[in-house]
One Martini backbone bead per residue (centre of mass of N, CA, C, O) as a GRO file, in nm:
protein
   59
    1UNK     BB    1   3.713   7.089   6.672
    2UNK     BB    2   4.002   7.037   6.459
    3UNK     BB    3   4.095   6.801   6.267
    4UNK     BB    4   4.373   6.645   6.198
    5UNK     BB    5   4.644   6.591   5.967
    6UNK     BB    6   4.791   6.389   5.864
    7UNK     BB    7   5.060   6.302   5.740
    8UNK     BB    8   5.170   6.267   5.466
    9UNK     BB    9   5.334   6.060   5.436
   10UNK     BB   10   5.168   5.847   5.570
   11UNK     BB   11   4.976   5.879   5.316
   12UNK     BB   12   5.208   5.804   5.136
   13UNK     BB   13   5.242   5.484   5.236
   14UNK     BB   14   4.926   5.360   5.259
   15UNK     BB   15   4.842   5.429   4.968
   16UNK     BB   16   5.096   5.225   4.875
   17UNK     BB   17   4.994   4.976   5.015
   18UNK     BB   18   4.718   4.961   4.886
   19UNK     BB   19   4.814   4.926   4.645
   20UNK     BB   20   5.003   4.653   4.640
   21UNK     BB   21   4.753   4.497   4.735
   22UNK     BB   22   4.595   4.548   4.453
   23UNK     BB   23   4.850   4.504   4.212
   24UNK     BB   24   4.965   4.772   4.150
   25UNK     BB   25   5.192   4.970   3.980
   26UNK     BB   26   5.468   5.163   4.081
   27UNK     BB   27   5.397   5.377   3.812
   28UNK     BB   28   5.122   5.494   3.962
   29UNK     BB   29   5.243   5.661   4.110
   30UNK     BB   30   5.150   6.063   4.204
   31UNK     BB   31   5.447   6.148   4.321
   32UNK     BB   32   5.660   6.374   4.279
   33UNK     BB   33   5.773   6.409   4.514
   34UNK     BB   34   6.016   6.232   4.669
   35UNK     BB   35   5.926   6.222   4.971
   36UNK     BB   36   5.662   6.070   4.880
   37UNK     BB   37   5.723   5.906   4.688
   38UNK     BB   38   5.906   5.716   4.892
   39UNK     BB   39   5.676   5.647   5.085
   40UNK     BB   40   5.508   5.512   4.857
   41UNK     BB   41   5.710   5.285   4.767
   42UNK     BB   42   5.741   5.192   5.104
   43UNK     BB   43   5.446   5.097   5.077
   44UNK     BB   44   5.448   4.873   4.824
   45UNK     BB   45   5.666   4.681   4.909
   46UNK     BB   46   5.534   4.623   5.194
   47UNK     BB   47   5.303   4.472   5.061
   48UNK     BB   48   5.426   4.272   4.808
   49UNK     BB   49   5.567   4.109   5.064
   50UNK     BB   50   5.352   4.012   5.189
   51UNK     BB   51   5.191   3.873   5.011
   52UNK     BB   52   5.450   3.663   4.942
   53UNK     BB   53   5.400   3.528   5.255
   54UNK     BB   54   5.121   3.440   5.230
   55UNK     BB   55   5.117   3.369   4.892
   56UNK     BB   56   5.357   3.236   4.674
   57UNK     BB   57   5.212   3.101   4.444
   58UNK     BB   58   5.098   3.361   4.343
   59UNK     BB   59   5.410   3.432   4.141
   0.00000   0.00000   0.00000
């Protein structure tokens, strides 16, 4: 049986997550597309957002 492929969203919002938790910038982003470049966004800010929880003096 053949593995279904997650939703593409999905996978640029983790995508950006984990890129946010890595560090890097923003400007990163690889997606042209509107609505994955927004799902990689909105997964990079809430990486950068927990970071700023976890560790405050870091910043």
């Amino acid at each position: 049986m053949k593995r279904q492929k997650r939703d593409m969203n999905q996978r640029a919002y983790d995508k950006g997550y984990n890129a946010g938790m890595k560090g890097k910038s923003r400007e990163q982003c690889p997606h042209s597309q509107e609505d994955h470049r927004l799902e990689w966004l909105g997964g990079w800010r809430q990486a950068r957002a927990d970071q700023w929880e976890v560790d405050p003096d870091r910043h």
